[in-house]
C-alpha positions in Angstrom: -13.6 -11.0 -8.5 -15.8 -14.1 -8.5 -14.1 -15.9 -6.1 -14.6 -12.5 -3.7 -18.0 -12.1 -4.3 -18.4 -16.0 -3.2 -16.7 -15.3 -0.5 -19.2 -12.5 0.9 -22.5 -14.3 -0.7 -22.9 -18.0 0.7 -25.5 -18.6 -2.3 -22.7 -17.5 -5.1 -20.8 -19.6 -2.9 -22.4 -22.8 -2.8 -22.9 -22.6 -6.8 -19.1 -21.8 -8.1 -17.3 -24.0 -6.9 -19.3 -27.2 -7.2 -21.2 -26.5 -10.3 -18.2 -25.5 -12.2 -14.8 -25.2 -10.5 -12.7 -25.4 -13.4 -14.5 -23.7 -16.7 -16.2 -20.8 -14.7 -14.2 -17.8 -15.2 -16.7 -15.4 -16.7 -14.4 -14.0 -18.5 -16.6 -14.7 -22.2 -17.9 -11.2 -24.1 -20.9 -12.6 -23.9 -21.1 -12.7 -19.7 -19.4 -9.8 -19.2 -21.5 -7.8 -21.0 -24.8 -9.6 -19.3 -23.1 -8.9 -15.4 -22.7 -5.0 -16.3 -26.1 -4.3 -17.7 -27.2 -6.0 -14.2 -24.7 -3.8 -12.3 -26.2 -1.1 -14.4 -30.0 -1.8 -14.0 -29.3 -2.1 -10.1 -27.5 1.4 -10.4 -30.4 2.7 -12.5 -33.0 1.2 -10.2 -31.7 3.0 -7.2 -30.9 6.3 -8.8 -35.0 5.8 -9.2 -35.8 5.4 -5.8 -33.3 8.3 -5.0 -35.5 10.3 -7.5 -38.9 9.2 -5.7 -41.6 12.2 -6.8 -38.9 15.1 -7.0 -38.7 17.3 -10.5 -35.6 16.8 -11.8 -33.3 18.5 -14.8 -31.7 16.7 -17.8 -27.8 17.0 -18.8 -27.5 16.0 -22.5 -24.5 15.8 -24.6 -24.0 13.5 -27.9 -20.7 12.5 -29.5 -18.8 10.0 -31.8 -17.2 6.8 -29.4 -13.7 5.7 -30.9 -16.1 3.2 -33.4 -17.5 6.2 -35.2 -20.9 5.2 -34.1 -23.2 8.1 -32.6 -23.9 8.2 -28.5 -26.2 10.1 -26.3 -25.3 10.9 -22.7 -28.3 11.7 -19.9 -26.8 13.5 -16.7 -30.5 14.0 -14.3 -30.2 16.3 -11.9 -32.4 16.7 -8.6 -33.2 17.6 -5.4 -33.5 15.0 -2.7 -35.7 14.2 0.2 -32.7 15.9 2.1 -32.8 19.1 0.3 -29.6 18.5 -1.1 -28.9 18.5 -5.2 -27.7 15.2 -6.5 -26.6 14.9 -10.5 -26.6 11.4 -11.3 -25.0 9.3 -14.4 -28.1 7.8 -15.5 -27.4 6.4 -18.7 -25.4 6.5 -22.2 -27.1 5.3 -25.1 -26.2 5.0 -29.1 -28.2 6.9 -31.6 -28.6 6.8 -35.5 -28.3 10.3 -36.0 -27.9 13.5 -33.8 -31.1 15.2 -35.7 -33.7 16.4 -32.7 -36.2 14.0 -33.3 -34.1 10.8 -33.1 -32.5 12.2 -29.9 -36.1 13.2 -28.3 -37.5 10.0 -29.1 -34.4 8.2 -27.3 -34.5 11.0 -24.3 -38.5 10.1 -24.2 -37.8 6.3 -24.7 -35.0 6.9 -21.4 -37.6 9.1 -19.5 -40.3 5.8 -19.9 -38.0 3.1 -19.1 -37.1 4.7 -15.9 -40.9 5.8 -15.1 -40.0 9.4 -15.0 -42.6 11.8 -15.6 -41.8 14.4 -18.1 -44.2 16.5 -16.7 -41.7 17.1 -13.9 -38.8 17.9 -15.9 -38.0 21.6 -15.0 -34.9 21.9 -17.0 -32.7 21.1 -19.6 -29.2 22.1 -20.5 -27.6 21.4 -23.7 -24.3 22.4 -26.1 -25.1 25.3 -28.3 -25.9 23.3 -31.6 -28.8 24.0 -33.6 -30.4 20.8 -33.7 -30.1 21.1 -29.3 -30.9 24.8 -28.5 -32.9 25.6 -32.1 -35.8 27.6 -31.3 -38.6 26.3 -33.9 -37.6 22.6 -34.5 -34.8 22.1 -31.7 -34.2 19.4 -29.0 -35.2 21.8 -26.6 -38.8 23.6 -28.9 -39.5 19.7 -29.1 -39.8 19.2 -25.1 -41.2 22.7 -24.3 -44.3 21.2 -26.6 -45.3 18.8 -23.8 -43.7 20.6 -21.0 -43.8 24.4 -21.0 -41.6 24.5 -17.6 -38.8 22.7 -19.4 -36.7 25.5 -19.8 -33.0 26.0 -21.7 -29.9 26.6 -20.1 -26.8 26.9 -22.1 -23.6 25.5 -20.5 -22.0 29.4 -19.5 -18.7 28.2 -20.2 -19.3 26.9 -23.8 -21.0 30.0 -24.4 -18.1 32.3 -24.1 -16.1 29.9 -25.8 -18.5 30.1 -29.2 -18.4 34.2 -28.5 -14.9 33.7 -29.2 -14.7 31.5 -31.9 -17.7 33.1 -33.5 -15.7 37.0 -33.2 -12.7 35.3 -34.5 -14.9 33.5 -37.9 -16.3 37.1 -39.0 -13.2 39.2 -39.8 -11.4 37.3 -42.7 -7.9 38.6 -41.0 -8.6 37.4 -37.9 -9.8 33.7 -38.9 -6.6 33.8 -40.9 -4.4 34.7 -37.9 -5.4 32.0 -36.1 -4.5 29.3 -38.8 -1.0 30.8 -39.3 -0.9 31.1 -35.6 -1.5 27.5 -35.5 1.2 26.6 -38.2 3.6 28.7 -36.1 3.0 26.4 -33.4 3.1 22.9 -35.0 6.7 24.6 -36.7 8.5 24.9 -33.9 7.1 22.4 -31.4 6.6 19.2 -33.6 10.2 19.1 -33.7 12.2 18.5 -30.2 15.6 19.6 -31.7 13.2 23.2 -32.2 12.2 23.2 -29.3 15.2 22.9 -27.0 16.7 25.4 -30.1 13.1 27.8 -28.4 14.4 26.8 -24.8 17.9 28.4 -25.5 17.0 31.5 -27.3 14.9 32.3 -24.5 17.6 31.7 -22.1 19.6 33.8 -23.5 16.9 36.5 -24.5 16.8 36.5 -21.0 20.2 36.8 -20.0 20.6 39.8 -22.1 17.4 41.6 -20.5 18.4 41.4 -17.2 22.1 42.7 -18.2 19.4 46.2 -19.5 17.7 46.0 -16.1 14.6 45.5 -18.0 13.4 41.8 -16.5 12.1 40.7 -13.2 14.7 38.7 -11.0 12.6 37.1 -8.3 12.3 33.9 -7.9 10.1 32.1 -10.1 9.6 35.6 -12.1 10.6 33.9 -15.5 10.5 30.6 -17.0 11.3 28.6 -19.8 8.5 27.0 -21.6 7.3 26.2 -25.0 4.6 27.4 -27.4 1.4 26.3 -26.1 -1.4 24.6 -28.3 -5.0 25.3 -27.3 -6.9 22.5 -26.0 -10.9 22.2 -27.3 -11.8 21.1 -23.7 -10.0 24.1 -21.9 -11.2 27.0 -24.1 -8.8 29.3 -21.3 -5.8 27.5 -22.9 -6.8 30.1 -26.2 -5.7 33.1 -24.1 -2.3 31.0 -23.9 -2.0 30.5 -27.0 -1.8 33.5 -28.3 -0.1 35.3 -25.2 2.9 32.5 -25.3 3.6 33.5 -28.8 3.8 37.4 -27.5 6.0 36.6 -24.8 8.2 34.1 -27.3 8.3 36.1 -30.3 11.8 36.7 -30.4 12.8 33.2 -29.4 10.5 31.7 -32.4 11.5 34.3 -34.8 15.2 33.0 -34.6 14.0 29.4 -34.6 12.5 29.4 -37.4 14.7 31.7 -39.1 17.1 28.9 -38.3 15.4 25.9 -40.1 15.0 28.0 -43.1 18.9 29.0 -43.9 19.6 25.2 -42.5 21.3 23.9 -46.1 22.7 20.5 -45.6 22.2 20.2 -42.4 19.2 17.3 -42.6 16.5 19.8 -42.9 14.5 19.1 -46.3 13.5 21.1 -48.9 10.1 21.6 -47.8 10.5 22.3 -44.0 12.9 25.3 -45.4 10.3 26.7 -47.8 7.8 26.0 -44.9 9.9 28.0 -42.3 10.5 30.8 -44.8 6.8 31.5 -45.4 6.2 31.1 -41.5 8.8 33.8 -40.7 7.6 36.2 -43.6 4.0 35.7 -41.8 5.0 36.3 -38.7 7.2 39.6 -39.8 4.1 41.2 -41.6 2.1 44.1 -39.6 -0.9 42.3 -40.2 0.0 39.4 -37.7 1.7 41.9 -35.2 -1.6 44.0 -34.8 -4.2 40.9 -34.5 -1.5 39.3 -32.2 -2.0 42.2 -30.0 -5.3 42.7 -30.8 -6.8 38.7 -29.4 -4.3 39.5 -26.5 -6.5 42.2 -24.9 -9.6 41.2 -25.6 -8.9 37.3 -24.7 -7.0 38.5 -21.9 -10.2 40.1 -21.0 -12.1 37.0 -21.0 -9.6 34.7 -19.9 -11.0 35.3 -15.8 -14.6 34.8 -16.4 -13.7 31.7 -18.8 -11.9 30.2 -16.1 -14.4 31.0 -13.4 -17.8 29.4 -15.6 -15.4 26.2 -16.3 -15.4 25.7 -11.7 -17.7 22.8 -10.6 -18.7 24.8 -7.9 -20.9 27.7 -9.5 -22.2 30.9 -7.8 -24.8 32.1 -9.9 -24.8 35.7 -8.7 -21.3 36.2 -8.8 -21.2 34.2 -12.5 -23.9 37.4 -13.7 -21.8 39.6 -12.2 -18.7 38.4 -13.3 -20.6 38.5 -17.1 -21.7 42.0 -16.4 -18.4 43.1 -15.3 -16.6 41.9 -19.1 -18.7 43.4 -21.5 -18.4 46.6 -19.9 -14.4 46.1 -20.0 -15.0 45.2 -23.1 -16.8 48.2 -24.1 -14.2 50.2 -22.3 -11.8 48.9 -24.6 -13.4 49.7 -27.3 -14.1 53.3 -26.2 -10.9 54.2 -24.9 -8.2 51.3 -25.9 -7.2 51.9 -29.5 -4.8 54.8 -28.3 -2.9 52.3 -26.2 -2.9 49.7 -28.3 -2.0 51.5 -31.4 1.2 52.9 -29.3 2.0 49.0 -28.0 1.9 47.6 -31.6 4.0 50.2 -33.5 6.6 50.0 -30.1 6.6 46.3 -30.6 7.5 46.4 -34.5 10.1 48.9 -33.9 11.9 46.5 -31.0 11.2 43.5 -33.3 12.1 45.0 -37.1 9.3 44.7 -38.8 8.5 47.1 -41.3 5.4 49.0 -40.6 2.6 51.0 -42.7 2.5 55.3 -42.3 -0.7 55.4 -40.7 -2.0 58.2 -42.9 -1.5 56.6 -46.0 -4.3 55.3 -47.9 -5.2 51.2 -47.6 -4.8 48.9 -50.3 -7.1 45.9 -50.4 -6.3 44.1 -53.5 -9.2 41.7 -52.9 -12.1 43.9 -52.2 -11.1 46.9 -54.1 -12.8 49.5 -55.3 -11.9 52.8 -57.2 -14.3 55.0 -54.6 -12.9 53.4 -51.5 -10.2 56.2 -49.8 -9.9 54.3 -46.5 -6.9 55.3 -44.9 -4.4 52.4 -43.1 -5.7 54.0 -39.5 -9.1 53.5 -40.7 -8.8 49.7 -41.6 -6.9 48.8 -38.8 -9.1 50.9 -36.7 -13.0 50.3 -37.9 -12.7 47.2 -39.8 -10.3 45.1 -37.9 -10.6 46.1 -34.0 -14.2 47.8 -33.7 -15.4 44.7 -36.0 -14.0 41.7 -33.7 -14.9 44.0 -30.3 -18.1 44.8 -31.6 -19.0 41.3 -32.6 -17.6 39.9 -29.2 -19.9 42.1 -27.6 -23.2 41.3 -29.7 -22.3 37.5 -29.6 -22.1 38.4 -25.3 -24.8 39.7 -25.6 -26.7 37.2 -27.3 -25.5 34.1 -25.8 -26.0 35.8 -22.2 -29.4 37.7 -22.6 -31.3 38.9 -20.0 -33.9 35.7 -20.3 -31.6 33.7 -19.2 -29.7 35.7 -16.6 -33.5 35.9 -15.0 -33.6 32.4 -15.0 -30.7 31.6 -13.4 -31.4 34.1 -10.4 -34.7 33.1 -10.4 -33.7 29.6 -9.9 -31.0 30.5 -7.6 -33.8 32.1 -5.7 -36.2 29.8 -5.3 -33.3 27.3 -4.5 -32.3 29.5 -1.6 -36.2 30.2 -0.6 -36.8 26.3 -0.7 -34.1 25.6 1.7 -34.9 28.5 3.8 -32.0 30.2 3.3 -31.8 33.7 4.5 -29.3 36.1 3.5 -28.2 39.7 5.1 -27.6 41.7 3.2 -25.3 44.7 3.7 
């Protein structure tokens, strides 16, 4: 690389080779380090000039590198002399602690160095952690102190992810589900002798439903795969999750029923009793209902999760698209427990396991009381799939109010109105 540069720059040139043609290879910590922060200044310096007078919008996000040691990441965001929007890299820097006065001190100490006015910052868009979106004593209270045109935008696709985890934390059941859910999953697919054993169930499972008439021949209508583990940086991969399981049941069933009646055959003690406990899990009604359950309502969300995750956002269409799920989601609540009831009970019956008379009264043997007459309908019902709908509609709700659904049209508004963009409506 220094030998190329020379070859471009007659002053880098004339100082390389005759100074020091043998020992100068810049390959020391010590220089490397000093040639980036000048790439980087230079970078920084024109991003500046790129900036000129323009407001602008910060990008923030903080997180532990691979040394444990805290960083801070600024994204500035801006409108050029062009009229076009540019979102820059403008620097990454490491913090003590992620408490909102250490990283508004750093953000402020970022702001100076670059000579940016933060009178002119017009926006800021965080994660959804308290010590970033907090209200009172939050990154973003702390900025609206000095600038009162600073405003808070939550990233919309993180939002809907912490609707869903946030649903899934408030029923006991349902935060349950997903950690057997999850041990069902690292079963069969930490293993690859399981998991070809999951390929060949299914391809038999298959055989034999297309022998009934009851599976789709086309081409490309059915495929093997394996259980699928959610990823924390693709929250769609959730809806996955859980529908792989639904689709694989039978296949994982007879899996895992396999490793635990395996004597002598390598598997050890533990992996059996493991297995075992996995297999009673997954036969319980319990698991079956909230298996169904997350299906429709993820399945719900699973289009507008993967529309707000696009790098290319339309901000009508994404309040539209919002709009559009809670009232599915309401209309589930209203009108699907009939359905869902009937798919549950038709799925336990095809599958063998051993389901509750609906009319008979519910025993809680953790919360119960000698006055409580709740029937098995009425638990399943009110404080299983109203609770988790409910709640994934307040959290909806919440997370996309109608401050900042304003905001973003009004933004999108005056974006279009700055450009003089003129739209026809019909």
């Amino acid at each position: 690389m220094v030998k190329l540069i020379a070859s471009y720059d007659d002053e880098i040139g004339a100082i390389v080779p005759v100074n020091a043609p043998h020992n100068a290879k810049y390959t020391s910590p010590t220089i490397q380090k000093e040639i980036m922060h000048i790439i980087a200044s230079n970078v920084q310096r024109e991003i500046r000039k790129e900036i000129g007078d323009a407001k602008f919008c910060l990008l923030v996000d903080e997180s532990r590198d691979e040394s444990r040691r805290e960083q801070m990441v600024v994204v500035i965001r801006f409108v050029d002399k062009n009229g076009f929007t540019r979102e820059r890299f403008l620097d990454i820097v490491q913090v003590l602690d992620t408490s909102s006065t250490t990283l508004k001190h750093a953000l402020s100490f970022i702001l100076a160095q670059h000579q940016l006015d933060v009178s002119k910052l017009h926006g800021k868009g965080y994660d959804g952690a308290s010590n970033m979106r907090g209200e009172w004593n939050g990154l973003q209270d702390k900025f609206m102190e000095e600038c009162p045109y600073a405003y808070y935008i939550h990233c919309f696709g993180h939002q809907l992810q912490l609707a869903l985890v946030a649903a899934s934390k408030e029923v006991a059941d349902v935060h349950n589900f997903f950690d057997h859910l999850a041990l069902v999953v690292t079963t069969v697919v930490s293993s690859s002798k399981r998991n070809d054993e999951l390929h060949a169930n299914q391809v038999v499972e298959m055989e034999n439903l297309i022998e009934l008439g009851e599976l789709d021949t086309r081409s490309g209508a059915n495929q093997v795969g394996t259980l699928q583990r959610p990823c924390d940086t693709r929250w769609s991969s959730h809806y996955a999750y859980v529908y792989n399981l639904l689709n694989k049941y039978k296949a994982t069933l007879l899996v895992l029923k396999s490793v635990a009646t395996s004597k002598g055959s390598g598997t050890s003690p533990s992996a059996r009793a493991k297995a075992n406990g996995v297999v009673k899990m997954m036969m319980s009604f319990n698991f079956i209902f909230i298996l169904h359950v997350m299906k429709g309502l993820m399945g719900i969300t699973d289009l507008l999760c993967k529309k707000l995750q696009l790098k290319s956002q339309d901000i009508v269409n994404a309040m539209d698209d919002v709009k559009t799920t809670k009232v599915l989601i309401q209309k589930l609540r209203d009108n699907g427990w009939s359905k869902l009831k009937a798919d549950v009970l038709s799925f336990c019956v095809k599958h063998g396991v051993k389901t509750s008379y609906f009319g008979e009264f519910y025993v809680d043997f953790i919360n119960s009381r000698a006055e409580d007459e709740s029937t098995v309908d009425h638990h399943y019902r009110c404080d299983i799939f109203m609770v988790v709908v409910d709640q994934q509609l307040q959290e909806l709700n919440c997370r996309f109010n109608k401050q900042v659904t304003d905001l973003s049209l009004c933004a999108l508004r005056w974006t279009l109105e700055t450009h003089s963009v003129h739209l026809t409506l019909i």
